[in-house]
N, C-alpha and C positions, 0 to 999 in steps of 0.2 A: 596546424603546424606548417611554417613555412619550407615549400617543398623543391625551391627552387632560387637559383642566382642568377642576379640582372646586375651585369657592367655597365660602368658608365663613365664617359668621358667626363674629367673634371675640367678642363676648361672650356669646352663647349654646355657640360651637363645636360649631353642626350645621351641615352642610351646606346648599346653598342649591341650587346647580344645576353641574352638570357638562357642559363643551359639549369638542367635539371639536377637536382641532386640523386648520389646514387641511393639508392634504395639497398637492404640490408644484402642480401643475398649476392648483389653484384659486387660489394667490399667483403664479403669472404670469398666469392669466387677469386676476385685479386688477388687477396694473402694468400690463396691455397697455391693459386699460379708462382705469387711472388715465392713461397716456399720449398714447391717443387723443381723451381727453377737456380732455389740457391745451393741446392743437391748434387744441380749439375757442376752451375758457376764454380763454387767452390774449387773446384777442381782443374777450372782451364788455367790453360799456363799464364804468368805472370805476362810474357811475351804478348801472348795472342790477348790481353788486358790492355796491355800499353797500345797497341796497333790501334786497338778500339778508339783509345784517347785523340788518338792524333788523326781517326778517321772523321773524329765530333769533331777536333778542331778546324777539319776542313768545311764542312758542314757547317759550321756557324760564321768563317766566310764567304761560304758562297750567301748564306740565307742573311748576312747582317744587317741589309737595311729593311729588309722586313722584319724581323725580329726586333731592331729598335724602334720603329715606325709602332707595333703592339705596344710596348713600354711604355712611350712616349704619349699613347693612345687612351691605355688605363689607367697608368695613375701622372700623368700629366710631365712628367721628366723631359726636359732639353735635350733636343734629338741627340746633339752634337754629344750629352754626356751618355746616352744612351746606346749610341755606337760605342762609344769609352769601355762602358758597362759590358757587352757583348765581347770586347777585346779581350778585357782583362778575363774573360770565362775563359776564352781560346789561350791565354797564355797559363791559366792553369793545367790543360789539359796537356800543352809542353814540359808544363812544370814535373808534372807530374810520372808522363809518358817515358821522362829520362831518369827520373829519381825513385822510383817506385819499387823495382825491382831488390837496392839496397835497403830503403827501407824498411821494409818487410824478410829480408834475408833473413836466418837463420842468425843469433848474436851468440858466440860462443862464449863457456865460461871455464876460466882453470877451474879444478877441482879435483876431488881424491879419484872420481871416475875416470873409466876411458874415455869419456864423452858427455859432456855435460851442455846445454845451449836452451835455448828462450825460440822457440817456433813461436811467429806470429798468426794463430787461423780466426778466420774470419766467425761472426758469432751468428749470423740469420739473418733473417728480415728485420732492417732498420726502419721506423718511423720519424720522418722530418715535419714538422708544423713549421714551417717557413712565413715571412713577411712580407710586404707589398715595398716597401721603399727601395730596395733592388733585386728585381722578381727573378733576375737569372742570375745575379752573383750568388746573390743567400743560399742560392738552391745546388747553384753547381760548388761551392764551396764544402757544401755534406757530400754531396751525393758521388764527385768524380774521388777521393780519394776514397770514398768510404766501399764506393761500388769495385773501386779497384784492388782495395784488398783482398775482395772475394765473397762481400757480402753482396743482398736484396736490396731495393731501397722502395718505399713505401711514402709520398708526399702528398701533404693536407695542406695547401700553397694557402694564399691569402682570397676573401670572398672576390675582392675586386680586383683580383690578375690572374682571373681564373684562365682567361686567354693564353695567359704566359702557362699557367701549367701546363697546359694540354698542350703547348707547344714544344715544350722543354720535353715533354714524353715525347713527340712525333719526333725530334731530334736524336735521342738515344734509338729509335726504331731504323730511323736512317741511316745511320752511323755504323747499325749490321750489329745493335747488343740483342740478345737474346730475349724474345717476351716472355717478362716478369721480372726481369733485373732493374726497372727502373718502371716504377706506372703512377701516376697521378689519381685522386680519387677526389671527388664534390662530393662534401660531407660536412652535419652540423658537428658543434661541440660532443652531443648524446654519441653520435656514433666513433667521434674518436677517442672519448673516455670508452665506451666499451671495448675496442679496436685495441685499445693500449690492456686493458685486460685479457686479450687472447693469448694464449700461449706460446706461438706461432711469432707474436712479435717480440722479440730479443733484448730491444732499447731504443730509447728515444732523446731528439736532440730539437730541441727548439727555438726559435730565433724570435726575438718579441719582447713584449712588457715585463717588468717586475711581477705584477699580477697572473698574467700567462704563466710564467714561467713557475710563479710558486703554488698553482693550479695541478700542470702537470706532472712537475715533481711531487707533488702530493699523490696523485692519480699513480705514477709509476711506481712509488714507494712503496704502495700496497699489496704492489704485486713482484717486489724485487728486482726492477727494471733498473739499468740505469742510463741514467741519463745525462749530455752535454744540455749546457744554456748559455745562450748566448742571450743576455739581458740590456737593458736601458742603460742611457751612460748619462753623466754630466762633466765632459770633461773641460779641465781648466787648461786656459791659455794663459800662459807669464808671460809679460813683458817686460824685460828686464830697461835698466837704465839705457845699457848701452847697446838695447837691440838694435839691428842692421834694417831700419823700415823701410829703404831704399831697395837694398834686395828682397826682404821678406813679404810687404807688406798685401800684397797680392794672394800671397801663401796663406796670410791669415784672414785675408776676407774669403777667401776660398773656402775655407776649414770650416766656416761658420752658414755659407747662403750656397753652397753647392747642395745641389736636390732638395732648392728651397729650405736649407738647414735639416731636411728628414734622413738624421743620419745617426744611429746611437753613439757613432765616434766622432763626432761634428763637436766644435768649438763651441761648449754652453755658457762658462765664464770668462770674460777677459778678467785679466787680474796683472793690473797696470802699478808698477813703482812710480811715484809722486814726481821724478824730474823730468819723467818723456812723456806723461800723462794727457797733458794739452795736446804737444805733439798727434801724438797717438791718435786721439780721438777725432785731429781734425782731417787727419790722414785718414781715418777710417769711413770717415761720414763721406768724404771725397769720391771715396771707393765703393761706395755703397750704393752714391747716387747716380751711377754709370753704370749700375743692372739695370737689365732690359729685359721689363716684362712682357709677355709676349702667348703664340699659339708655341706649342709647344714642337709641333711641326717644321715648326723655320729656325734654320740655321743661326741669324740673328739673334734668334732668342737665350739668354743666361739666365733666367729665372721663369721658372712654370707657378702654375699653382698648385697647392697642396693635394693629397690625392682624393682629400673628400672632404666636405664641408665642416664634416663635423669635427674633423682635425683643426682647423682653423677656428671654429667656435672654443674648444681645447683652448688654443692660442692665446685667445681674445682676453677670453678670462684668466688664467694666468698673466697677462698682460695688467690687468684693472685691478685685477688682487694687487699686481706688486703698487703697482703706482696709488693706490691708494692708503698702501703702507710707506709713503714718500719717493717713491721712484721717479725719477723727471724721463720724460721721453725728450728724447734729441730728434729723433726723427720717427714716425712710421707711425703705427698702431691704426693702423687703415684695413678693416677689413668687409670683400665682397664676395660674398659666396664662396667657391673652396680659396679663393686667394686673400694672402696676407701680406700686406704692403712689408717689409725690409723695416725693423725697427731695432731702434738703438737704445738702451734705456742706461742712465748714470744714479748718481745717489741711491746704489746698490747698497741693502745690509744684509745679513746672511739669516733675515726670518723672512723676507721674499720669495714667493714661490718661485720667481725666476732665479733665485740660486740654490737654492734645497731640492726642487725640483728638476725632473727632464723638462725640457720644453723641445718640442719634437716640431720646428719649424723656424724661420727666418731672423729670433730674435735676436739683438748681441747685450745685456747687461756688460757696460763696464767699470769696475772696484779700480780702486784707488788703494796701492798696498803703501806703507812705509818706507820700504825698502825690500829687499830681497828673502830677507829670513820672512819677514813680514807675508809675503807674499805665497812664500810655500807653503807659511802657515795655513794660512785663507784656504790655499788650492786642496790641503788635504782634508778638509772639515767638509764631509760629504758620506753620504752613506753609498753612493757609487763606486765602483774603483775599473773602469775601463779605461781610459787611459790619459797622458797629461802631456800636454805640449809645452816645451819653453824657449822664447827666440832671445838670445843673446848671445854676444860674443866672448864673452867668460864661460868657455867650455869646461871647464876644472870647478868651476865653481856650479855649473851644471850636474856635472855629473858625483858631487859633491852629495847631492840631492838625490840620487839614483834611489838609495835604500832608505829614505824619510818617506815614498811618493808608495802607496799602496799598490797603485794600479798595472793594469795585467802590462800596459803599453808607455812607454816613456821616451818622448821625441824631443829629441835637439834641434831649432832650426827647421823644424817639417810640420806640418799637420801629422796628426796621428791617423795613420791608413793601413789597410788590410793587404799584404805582400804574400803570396804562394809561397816564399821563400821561410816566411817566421810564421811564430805559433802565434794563435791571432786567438784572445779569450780577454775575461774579467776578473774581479773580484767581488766581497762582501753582494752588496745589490745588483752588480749586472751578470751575474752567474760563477758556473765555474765549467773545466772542462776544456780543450782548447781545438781550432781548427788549421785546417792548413800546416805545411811544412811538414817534418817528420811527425812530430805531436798529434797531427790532427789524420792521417792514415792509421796512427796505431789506437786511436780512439775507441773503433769499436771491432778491436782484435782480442783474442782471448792470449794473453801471454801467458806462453803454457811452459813451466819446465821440464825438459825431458834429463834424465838423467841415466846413463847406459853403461855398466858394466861388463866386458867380454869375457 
C-alpha cells in the first residue's frame, strides 16, 4: 500500500519533495485536537475572529512571493497569476473581517412571542477535500468564512500541492489561530472515507470532479452528513452579433487559457451567432497566438503547463475523440508531457466530447449558433449548470435570458469569476450548496430558532 507523496514539478518534471502519509492514530489525534479545540473556539468573540482575519491577511503579504513561488512550483501556474491567487485570499479575509460580524448576528423575527430570532452556531469539525488548480483560493474560500463562524476545519488538499497545504496550516499557526482550528492532514481515499464516518466530523464540503463529488456525497449520506460541492463546469460563452470585440475580446481569451483553461468556471463552449463569426474566430486565434509559453517562474510567462501529465493525456483524447467525429482543428492539439499546446477546434456538434464534456485545459471549441435564441439554445443543453457568460451590447435582451440559463452564475460582458462579495455555487452536475458572501459563512451554521416568552 502506497504509504507516501512525492511532488513534482510539472514543467521541469523533477521531483520536489516527498512527505509521508499520516498513519491512523495521528488523524484521530487531529480530529480529537480539532474537536477540543472547537469547544473552546466556539465561544471566542466574533471580534477577537475578525482580528485573526486581518492578522492572516497580513501574513500572506509579507510571505506572498513565496507562497506564489510554491504554486507556481507544484502545479506549474504563471507566477504573475499566482501572486493574483494569493491577493485575492488576502482580500477575502478583508472581506470578511468587516462583514462577518452582521452576518452571523442574531436575525430577528415578528411573532406572537416576546422574542422570537434565528441564532447562527457554528456545527464542529468541518472536512474540506479541496483541489490542486487554485491550492490557496479553494481552501481559503471554505475555510476563512467557515472557521469564522465558529467552527474546526479539517483539510485533505490535493496529492500534488501538498506543499501548499502544509503551508496554508503554518499560515493560520502564524496569524495567532488557536491549534486545531485549522490542520492539514496527508491521507489516502481509505482513510477519508473512514474520517468522514466519524462522529466528531459534522460535514463535508468538496471541491473537484463530478465523480468526487458523487463519491463523497454518497459516503456522507450514509452517515447524515451534509455536505456543499462544488463540482466540474462546462460553461458557455455567447457571442452575440453585436458583441463589443474591441473592448472584450481580451476578456474572452482570458476566460478560457488563464491557468492553462484549469478552471471549473473557465470558458468551455464559445457559442458564436453566424454574422461576427469569421470576425470572432480571427480575432481569437490572433489572441491565442500571443501566449507565451514558458517556466512558470518568469514574469513573462502567460501560459504554464498543466499540472500533471496525465491531465493532458485527458486532453489529448478528448481532443481526437472530437475531431474524429468531424471537428477541424484551427490551431493546437500539440501535446508534450504535462503541456498542451492552446487549441482551437470549429465544426463543433453537441455529441463531441469537447462539448458534453469538461475538458479541464487550454482547448476553445467554437459553434456557430443562428442567431441569438439559437444560441441560448445550444448554451443550455448541458448536464452542467455552473455558470454562462454573454458579451453583447443588447443588455435587455441579455438579461431577457436571465431565467431560461440554469446556472448558479450569469455574466454580462465579464468572464464568470468567483467574487467574496456574491454567493459563488452550481447546479444539476457541478453541485449544489454555495460559498462566499453571506451564503457561504451560513453554510455550515445550525440555524437554530429560539423562541422566548416572558
Amino acid at each position: 500500500m502506497k504509504n507516501s507523496i512525492k511532488t513534482v514539478n510539472p514543467y521541469t518534471n523533477h521531483a520536489i519533495k516527498t512527505y509521508q502519509l499520516y498513519d491512523a492514530n495521528t488523524i484521530d489525534s487531529i480530529l480529537n485536537s480539532a474537536h477540543a479545540q472547537f469547544r473552546e473556539w466556539r465561544h471566542t468573540s466574533i471580534k477577537e475572529r475578525c482580528r485573526l482575519l486581518s492578522h492572516l491577511a497580513q501574513i500572506m503579504e509579507d510571505d506572498k512571493q513565496e507562497l506564489a513561488e510554491l504554486i507556481s512550483q507544484e502545479m506549474g501556474k504563471p507566477i504573475l497569476q499566482s501572486i493574483s491567487e494569493i491577493e485575492k485570499c488576502q482580500s477575502l479575509c478583508d472581506f470578511y473581517a468587516v462583514n462577518a460580524d452582521d452576518f452571523l448576528a442574531d436575525e430577528l423575527i415578528e411573532t406572537e412571542a416576546s422574542e422570537s430570532f434565528i441564532s447562527y452556531d457554528p456545527l464542529g469539525v468541518i472536512l474540506a477535500i479541496m483541489p490542486w488548480n487554485y491550492p490557496f483560493w479553494q481552501v481559503m474560500r471554505f475555510a476563512l468564512p467557515t472557521i469564522t463562524a465558529g467552527n474546526t476545519a479539517i483539510l485533505k488538499h490535493a496529492a500534488n500541492v501538498t506543499g501548499c497545504a502544509i503551508a496554508i496550516e503554518k499560515l493560520f499557526e502564524k496569524a495567532g489561530y488557536p491549534k486545531g482550528c485549522f490542520t492539514a492532514i496527508l491521507a489516502d481515499h481509505d482513510a477519508i472515507e473512514k474520517l468522514i464516518g466519524n462522529e466528531l466530523i459534522k460535514a463535508v464540503t468538496l471541491t473537484g470532479s463530478e465523480n468526487a463529488g458523487k463519491s463523497i456525497a454518497a459516503t456522507a449520506g450514509k452517515h447524515l452528513k451534509k455536505t456543499v460541492l462544488e463540482l466540474g463546469g462546462n460553461n458557455a460563452c455567447i457571442i452575440l452579433d453585436d458583441a463589443d470585440l474591441d473592448t472584450y475580446m481580451d476578456t474572452i481569451v482570458n476566460a478560457r487559457m488563464q491557468n492553462a483553461g484549469q478552471s471549473c468556471i473557465a470558458a468551455k463552449r464559445f457559442i458564436v451567432t453566424e454574422a461576427i463569426y469569421d470576425e470572432f474566430l480571427d480575432r481569437f486565434k490572433e489572441k491565442v497566438a500571443q501566449l507565451n509559453y514558458g517556466d512558470p517562474t518568469h514574469a513573462e510567462t502567460t501560459l504554464g503547463p498543466l499540472a500533471q501529465k496525465k491531465f493532458a493525456d485527458t486532453i489529448k483524447k478528448q481532443v481526437d475523440e472530437s475531431v474524429a467525429l468531424g471537428a477541424k482543428i484551427v490551431v493546437g492539439n500539440t501535446q508534450q508531457n504535462a503541456y498542451f499546446e492552446p487549441t482551437i477546434l470549429t465544426e463543433i456538434t453537441e455529441a463531441m466530447p469537447v462539448f458534453k464534456e469538461e475538458v479541464f485545459g487550454p482547448v476553445a471549441p467554437i459553434m456557430k449558433a443562428k442567431n441569438a435564441d439559437n444560441a441560448f439554445e445550444i448554451a443550455s443543453n448541458s448536464r452542467f449548470g455552473l455558470g454562462t457568460m454573454v458579451f453583447t451590447q443588447s443588455i435587455e435582451l441579455a438579461q431577457r435570458h436571465i431565467a431560461t440559463i440554469d446556472d448558479g452564475a450569469y455574466f454580462i460582458n465579464e468572464l464568470v469569476k468567483s467574487d467574496p462579495r456574491l454567493p459563488f455555487g452550481g447546479t444539476k452536475a457541478s453541485g449544489y450548496g454555495r460559498e462566499l458572501s453571506k451564503e457561504g459563512i451560513q453554510e455550515f451554521v445550525n440555524k437554530k430558532t429560539v423562541y422566548i416568552n416572558h
